[in-house]
C-alpha positions as CSV (number, residue, x, y, z in Angstrom):
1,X,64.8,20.6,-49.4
2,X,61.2,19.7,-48.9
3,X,58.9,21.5,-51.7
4,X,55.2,22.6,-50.8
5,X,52.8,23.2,-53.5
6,X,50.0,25.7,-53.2
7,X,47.4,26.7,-55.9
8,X,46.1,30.3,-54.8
9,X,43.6,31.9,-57.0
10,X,44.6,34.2,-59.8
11,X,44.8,37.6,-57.6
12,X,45.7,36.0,-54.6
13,X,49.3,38.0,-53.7
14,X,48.6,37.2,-49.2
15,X,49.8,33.6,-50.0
16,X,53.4,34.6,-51.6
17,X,54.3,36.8,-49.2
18,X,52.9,34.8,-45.9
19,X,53.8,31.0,-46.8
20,X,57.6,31.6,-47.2
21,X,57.9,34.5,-44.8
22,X,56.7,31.9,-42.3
23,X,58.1,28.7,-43.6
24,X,60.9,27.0,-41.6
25,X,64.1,26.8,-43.0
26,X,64.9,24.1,-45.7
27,X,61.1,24.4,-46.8
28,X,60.4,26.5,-50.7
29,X,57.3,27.1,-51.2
30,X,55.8,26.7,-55.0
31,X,52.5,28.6,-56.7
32,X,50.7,28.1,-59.4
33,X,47.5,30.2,-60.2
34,X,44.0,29.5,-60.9
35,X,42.2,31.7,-63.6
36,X,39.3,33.3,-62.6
37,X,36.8,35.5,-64.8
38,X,36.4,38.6,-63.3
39,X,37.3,40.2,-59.4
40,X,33.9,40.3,-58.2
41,X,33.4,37.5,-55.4
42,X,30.8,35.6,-56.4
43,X,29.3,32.2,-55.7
44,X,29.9,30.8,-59.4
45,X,32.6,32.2,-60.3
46,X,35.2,30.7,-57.1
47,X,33.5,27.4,-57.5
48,X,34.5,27.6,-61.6
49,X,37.4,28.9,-60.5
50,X,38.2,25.5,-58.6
51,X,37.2,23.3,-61.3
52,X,40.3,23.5,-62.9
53,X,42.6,22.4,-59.3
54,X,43.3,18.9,-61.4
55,X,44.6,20.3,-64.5
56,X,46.6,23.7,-62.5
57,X,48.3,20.6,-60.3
58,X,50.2,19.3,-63.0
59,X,52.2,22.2,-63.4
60,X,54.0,22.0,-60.2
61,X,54.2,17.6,-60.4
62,X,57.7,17.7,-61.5
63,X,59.6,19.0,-59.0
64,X,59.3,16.4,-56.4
65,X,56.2,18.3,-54.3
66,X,55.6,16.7,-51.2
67,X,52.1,18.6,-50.9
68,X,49.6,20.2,-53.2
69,X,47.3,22.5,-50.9
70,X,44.2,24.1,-53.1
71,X,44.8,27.5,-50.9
72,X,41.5,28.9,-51.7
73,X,38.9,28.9,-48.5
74,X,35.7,30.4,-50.1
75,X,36.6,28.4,-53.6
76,X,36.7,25.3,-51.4
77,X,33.4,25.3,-49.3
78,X,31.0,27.2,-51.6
79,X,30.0,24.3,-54.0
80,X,29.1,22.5,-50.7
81,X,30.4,20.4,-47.5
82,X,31.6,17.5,-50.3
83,X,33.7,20.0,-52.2
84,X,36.5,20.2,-49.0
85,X,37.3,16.6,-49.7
86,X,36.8,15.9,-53.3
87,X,38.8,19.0,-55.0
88,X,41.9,17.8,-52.7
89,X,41.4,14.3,-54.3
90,X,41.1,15.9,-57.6
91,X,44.5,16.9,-57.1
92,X,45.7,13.6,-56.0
93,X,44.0,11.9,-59.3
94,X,45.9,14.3,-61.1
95,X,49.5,14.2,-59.9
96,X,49.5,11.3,-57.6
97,X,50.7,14.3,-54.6
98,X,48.5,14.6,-51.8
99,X,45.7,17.1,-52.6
100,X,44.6,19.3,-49.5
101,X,42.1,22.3,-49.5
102,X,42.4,25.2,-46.9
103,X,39.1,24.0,-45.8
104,X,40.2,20.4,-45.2
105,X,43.2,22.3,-43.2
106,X,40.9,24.6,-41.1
107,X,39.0,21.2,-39.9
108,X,42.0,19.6,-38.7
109,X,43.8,22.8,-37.3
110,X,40.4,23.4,-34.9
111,X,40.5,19.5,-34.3
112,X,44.1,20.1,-33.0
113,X,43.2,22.8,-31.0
114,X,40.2,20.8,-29.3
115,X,38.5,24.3,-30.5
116,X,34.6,23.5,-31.3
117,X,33.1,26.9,-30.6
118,X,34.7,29.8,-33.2
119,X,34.4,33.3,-33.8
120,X,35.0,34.3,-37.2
121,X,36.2,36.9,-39.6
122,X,36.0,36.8,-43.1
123,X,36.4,39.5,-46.0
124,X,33.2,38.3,-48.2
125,X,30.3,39.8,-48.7
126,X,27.7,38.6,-46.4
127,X,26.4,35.9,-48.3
128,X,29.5,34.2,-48.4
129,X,30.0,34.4,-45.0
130,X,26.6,33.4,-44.0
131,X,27.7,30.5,-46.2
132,X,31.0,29.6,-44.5
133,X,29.1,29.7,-41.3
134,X,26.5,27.1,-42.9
135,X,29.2,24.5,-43.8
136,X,31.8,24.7,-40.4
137,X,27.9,24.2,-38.7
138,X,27.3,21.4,-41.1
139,X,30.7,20.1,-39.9
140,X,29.9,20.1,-36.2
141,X,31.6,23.4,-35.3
142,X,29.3,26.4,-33.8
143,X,30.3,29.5,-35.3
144,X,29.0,31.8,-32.3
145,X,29.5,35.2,-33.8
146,X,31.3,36.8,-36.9
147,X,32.3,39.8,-38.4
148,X,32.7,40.6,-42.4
149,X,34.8,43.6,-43.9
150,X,32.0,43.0,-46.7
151,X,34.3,43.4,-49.8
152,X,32.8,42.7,-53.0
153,X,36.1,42.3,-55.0
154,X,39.4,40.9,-54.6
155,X,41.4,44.5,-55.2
156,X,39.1,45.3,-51.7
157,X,40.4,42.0,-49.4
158,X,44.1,43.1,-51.0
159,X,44.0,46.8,-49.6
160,X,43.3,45.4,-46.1
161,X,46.3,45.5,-43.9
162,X,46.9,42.4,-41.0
163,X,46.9,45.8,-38.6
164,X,42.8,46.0,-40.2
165,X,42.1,42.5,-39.3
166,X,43.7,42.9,-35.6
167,X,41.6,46.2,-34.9
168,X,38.4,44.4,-36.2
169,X,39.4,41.1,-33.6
170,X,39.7,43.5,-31.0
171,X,36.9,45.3,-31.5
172,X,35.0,42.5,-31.2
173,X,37.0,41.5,-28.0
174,X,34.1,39.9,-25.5
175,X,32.6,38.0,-28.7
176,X,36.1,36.6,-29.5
177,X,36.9,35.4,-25.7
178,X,33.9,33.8,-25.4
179,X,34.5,31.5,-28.5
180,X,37.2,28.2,-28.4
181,X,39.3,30.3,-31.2
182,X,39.3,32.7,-33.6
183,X,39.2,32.0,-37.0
184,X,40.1,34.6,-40.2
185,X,38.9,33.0,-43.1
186,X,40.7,34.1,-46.9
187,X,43.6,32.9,-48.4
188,X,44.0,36.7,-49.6
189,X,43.9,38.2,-46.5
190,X,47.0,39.0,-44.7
191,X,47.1,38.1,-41.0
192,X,49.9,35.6,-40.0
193,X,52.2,38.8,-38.6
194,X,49.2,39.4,-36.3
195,X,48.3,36.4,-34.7
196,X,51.1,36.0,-32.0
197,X,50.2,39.6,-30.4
198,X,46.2,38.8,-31.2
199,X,46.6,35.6,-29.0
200,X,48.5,37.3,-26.4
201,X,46.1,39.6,-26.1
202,X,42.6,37.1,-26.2
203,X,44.1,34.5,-24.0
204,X,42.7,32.2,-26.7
205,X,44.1,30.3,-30.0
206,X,43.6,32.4,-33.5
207,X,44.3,30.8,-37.0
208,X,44.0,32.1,-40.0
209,X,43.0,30.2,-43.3
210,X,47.2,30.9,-44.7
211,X,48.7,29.8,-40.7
212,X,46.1,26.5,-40.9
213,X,47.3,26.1,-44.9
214,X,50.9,26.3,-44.4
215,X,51.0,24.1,-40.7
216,X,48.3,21.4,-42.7
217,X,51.3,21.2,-45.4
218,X,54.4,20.8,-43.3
219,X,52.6,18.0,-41.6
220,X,51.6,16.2,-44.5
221,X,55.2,16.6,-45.6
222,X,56.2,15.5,-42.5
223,X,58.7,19.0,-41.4
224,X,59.0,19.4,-37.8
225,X,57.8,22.9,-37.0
226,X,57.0,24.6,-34.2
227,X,58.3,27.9,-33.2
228,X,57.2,30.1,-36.7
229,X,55.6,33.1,-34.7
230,X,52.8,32.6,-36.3
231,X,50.7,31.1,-33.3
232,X,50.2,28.7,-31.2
233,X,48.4,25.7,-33.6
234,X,52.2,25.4,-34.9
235,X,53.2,23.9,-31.7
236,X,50.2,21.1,-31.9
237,X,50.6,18.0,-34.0
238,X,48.1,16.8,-36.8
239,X,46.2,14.7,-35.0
240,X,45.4,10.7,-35.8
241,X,42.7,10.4,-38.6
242,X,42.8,13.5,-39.9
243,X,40.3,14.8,-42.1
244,X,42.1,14.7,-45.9
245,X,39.6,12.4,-46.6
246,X,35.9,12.3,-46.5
247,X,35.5,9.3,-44.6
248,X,37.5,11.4,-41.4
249,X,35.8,14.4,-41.8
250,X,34.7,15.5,-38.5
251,X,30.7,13.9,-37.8
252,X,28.7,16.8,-39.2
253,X,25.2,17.3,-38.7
254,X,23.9,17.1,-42.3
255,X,25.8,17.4,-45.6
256,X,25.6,20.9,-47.8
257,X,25.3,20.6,-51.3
């Protein structure tokens, strides 16, 4: 049995019901959450929220965990470009397990995909978003258009539906084709059941933070995986030099702090 860790923020419920649905078999997945004051989605309060990745990743160090994956996207790039690498090594400190953020996955998912140009939907408010867009640009990847749902809270990202997302992707059709890939950004947002019928339908590769999350853990665990129905990038390997640590990242323009 090989045993993936994920720390998902403390009203994340996307990640329990996504990572095993999709998981191959002889793969269990194992959470632990991180405590968070308050729902609203704010700036401090995810990167707080992420300070505590070392001390959360203890808790699942005894059951021979191949992985520890800090499933948080907006927790993991808000504090600034730095932050992708050095929570994940955090984790390592900690338990002496591999540390990975969803960030850190999303880099090496679009690397596999040779996908540069993205088109993006998140669930944040706007800032947040604008934010997101900052770092990928900061990390050498255009994000040429995006779309928010704007919610303000985590109750709002939980009443979305995958079937939301896919009608928001598709309204936004010519934007979406014109990009390398489509990328839906949060951890909490339910989309993996959508992607296969959402790439059928742009001709083009879509992740989602969970799909690049779960296919960044198998490889680090070393699972052979391909056919999940949950998109293409599960058919691409991790490729050489991957970005878990700093050194790898992908040359960005300039650093964000």
């Amino acid at each position: 049995m090989h045993r993936l860790g994920f720390l998902i923020p403390q009203r994340n419920v996307a990640c329990e019901i996504e990572f095993p649905r999709f998981a191959p078999e002889g793969v269990s997945c194992h959470f632990q959450r991180l405590p968070r004051d308050g729902a609203t989605l704010t700036r401090e309060s995810l990167v707080a929220m992420m300070e505590t990745v070392g001390e959360q990743s203890r808790a699942l160090a005894g059951i021979d965990i191949r992985v520890i994956m800090c499933a948080c996207t907006s927790g993991s790039f808000l504090d600034g470009t730095e932050s992708a690498w050095t929570l994940g090594a955090n984790v390592t400190a900690a338990t002496g397990i591999p540390g990975i953020t969803t960030t850190v996955a999303v880099v090496d998912a679009l690397r596999s995909l040779e996908a540069r140009r993205i088109f993006m939907v998140t669930p944040y408010p706007e800032d947040i978003t604008r934010r997101e867009a900052e770092v990928f640009g900061a990390m050498d990847f255009e994000i040429t258009s995006w779309r928010t749902f704007g919610c303000a809270q985590s109750e709002m990202i939980r009443q979305l539906t995958s079937a939301d997302v896919e009608r928001l992707v598709l309204s936004e059709h010519s934007a979406a084709k014109a990009a390398d890939a489509v990328f839906v950004s949060c951890t909490n947002l339910m989309t993996m059941d959508r992607i296969l019928s959402l790439e059928r339908k742009l001709g083009i590769p879509v992740i989602s933070s969970n799909s690049a999350t779960l296919w960044r853990a198998l490889r680090e665990a070393g699972v052979p995986a391909t056919d999940l129905g949950a998109g293409c990038l599960f058919e691409h390997p991790l490729l050489e030099g991957s970005a878990i640590s700093r050194e790898q990242a992908p040359a960005g323009r300039e650093i964000i702090d």
